[in-house]
N, C-alpha and C positions, 0 to 999 in steps of 0.2 A: 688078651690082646685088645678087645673091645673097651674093656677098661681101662689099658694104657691111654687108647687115643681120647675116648673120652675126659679123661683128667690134663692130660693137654690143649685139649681146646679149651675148656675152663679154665685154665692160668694163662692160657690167650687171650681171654674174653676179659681174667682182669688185668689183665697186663693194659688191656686198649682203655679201661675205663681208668686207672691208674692218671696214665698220659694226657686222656681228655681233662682231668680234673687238674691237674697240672695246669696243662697250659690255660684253663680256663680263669685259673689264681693269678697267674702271669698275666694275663688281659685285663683282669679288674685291676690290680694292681697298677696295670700302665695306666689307663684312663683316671684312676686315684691322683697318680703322679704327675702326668699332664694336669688336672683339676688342678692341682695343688701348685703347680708351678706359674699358671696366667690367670689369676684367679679375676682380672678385670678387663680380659680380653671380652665376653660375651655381651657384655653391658656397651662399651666401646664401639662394636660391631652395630648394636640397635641403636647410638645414637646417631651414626654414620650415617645410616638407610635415616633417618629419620631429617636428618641434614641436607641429603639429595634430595627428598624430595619436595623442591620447591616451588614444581608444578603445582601445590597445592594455594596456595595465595593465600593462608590463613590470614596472611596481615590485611589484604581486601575483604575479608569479610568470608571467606570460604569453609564449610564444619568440616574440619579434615578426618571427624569421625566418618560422615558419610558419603564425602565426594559434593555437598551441594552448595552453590555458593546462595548465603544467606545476600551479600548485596546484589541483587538482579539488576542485569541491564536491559531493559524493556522499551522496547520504543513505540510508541504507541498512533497510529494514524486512523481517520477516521472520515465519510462522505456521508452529507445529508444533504438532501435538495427537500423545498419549501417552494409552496404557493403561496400567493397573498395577492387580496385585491387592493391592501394597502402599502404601494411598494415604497415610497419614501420613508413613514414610520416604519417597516419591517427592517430596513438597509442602515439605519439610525439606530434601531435596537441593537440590532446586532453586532455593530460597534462598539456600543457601549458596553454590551456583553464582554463582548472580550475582554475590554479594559477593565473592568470590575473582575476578573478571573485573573489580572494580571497577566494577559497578554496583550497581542495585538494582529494587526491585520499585515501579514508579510507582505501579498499580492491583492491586488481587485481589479474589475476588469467588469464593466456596466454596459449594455447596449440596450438599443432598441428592437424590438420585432416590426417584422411588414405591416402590423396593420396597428400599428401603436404601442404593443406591450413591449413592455422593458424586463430586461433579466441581465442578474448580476451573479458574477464567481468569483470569491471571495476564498485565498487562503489562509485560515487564521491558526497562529502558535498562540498555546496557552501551555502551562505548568502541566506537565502529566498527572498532579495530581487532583487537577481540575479539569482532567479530559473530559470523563465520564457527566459532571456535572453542569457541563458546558453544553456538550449536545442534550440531555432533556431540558435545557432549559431554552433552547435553539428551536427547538421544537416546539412549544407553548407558545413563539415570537410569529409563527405561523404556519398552515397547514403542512405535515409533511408526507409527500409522500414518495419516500426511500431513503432506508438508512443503512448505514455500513460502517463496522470496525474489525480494526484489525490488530494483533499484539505480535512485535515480532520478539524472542528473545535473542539476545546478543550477548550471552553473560561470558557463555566462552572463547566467541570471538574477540570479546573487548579485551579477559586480560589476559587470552593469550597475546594480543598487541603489547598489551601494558607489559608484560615479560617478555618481550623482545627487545621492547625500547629497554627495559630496564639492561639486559645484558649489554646493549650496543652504547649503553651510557657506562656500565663496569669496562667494558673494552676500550672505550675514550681515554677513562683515566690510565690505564696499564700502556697505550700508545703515546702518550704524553711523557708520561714517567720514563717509559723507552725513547723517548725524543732528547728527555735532559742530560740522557746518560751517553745517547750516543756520538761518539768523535768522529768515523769517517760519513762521508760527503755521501757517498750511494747509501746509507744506511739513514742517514739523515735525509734524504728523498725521497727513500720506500716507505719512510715511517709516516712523512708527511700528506704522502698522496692514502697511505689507510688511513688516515687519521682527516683528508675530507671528505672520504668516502663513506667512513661514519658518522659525520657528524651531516650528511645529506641523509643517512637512514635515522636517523636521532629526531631531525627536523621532519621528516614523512610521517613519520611514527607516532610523533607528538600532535600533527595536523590532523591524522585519521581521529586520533584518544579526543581530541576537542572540538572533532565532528560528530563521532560516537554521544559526544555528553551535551553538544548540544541538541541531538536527535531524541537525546534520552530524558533529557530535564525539560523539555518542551513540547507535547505533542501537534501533532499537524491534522488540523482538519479541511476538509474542502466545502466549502458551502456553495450550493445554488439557488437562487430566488430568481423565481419566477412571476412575472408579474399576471394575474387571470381576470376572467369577468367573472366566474364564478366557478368553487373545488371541484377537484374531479370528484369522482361520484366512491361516494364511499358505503354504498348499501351493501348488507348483509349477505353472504351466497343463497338462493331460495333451497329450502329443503323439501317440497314435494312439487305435484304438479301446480296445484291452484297456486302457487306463491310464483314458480315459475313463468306459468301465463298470463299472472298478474303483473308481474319485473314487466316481461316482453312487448306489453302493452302500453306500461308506464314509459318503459326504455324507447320505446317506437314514438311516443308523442312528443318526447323530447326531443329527440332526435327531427321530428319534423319541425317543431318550432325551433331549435337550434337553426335549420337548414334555412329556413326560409328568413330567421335574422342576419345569416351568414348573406343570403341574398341582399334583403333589404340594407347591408352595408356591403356589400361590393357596388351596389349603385350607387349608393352615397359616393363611394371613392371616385366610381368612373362617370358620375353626372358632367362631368365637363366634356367627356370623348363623344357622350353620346348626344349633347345638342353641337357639338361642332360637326359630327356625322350627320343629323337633323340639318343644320345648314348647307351641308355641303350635298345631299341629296336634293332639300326642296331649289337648289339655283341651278344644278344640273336639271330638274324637269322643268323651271322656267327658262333658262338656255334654248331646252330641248323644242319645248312650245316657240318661241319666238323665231328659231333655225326656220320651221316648220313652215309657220305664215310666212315669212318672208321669200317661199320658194313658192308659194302658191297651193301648199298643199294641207286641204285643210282636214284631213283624214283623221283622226283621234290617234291619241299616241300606240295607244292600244285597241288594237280589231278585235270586235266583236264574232263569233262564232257564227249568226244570226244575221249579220248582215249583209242586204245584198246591193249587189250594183244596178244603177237606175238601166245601163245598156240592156243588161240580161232581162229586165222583165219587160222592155218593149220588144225582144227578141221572140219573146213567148206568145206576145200577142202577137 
């Protein structure tokens, strides 16, 4: 009996391996057969996907191996301020600077200081690719001291601009083409009101792209000059003590003969207030004297501490 069952389940067992191999001939087969029947569908498919995607900008410049766009939009801005006790030659340099880089000065704007010194700010555009070259040579025109740059990139903000306009200018033509075609009156109205609504996004889009490139083909720097009597102080930080309390001694006597020339020209400035003050005191104590005598009273303007009255000492006696 044991032996019955057992030879049953083994012509069960290949009854099921039979079946599997079966249909597993029937599977390769189908896929064989499908192969064989689109044999250029899978190619078709990869150049589709390769067609979409047109976020890639190969045609600007973009490696659509690796997502980067080889033309960078870079806009490049930059601040230096300058001292100089030469301010006319420094303000003269600096023009011609620019113009020798082939830019120019967009803004300037020159005053004067409270007590004579002059200072100018100056925005000048040059070539981005004379940013760099511009400010160290800006800096050799006079002393500087502070500088600053800055690089923004812009490359995917530009073209995804540049592929917007591009669609809303593909849209243009297909609302036109649907204008020449259309016969009723409400459809020739809907067409016309999209078609100035894109050509107000066409005209925005194209404003931004030739702000983008003028930003980008010309960077922006800011200049200040400063007019001095002499640089700020450019010494070394001290690294022990003797250097330190050597600075602090050095720093202190400048600082006093600074102070006392800052004096010596504030008087210069205000020598008129103080001889009209000088006048206007010595006629008030001649006034005062004259009031005086003329009442009889000859007492000095100012009493002495010491002195006494003729009454009092014949009281005593």
């Amino acid at each position: 009996m044991k032996r019955k069952l057992f030879v049953c389940f083994l012509a069960m067992i290949m009854l099921l391996s039979l079946t599997a191999c079966g249909a597993s001939s029937k599977t390769a087969a189908s896929v064989d057969s499908s192969a064989n029947d689109h044999p250029a569908e899978s190619p078709a498919v990869t150049e589709e996907k390769g067609d979409a995607d047109t976020n890639g900008y190969d045609d600007e410049g973009r490696d659509s191996g690796g997502g980067v766009l080889e033309n960078q939009k870079i806009i490049y801005t930059g601040d230096i301020n300058l001292e100089t006790t030469e301010f006319d030659e420094a303000v003269k340099a600096l023009a011609s600077l620019a113009e020798a880089k082939g830019g120019y000065l967009e803004s300037s704007t020159v005053g004067g200081g409270s007590r004579g010194y002059r200072w100018a700010d100056y925005t000048v555009r040059v070539p981005s690719a004379q940013f760099q070259s511009f400010l160290d040579q800006a800096g050799e025109l006079a002393h500087v001291t502070w500088r600053n740059t800055n690089l923004e990139n812009i490359t995917e903000t530009y073209y995804d601009t540049a592929g917007r306009l591009k669609t809303q200018q593909i849209k243009l033509e297909r609302l036109q083409k649907l204008l020449s075609q259309a016969e009723n009156m409400e459809d020739i109205i809907t067409i016309e009101s999209a078609i100035s609504e894109t050509e107000w996004n066409i005209e925005d889009l194209s404003g931004t792209l030739r702000h983008y490139d003028a930003l980008v083909d010309f960077a922006t720097i800011n200049v200040h000059v400063s007019e001095v009597y002499k640089y700020s102080d450019t010494e070394e930080l001290p690294e022990n003590f003797g250097d330190r309390l050597s600075s602090a001694m050095s720093r202190g006597w400048h600082s006093f003969v600074n102070g006392m020339e800052d004096f010596a020209v504030a008087l210069a400035y205000s020598w008129m207030w103080l001889i009209l003050w000088a006048v206007i005191i010595a006629a008030a104590v001649v006034i005062l004297r004259k009031i005086r005598r003329r009442s009889g009273m000859k007492k000095p303007l100012f009493k002495k501490k010491n002195d006494v009255k003729p009454d009092d000492k014949s009281g005593d006696t």
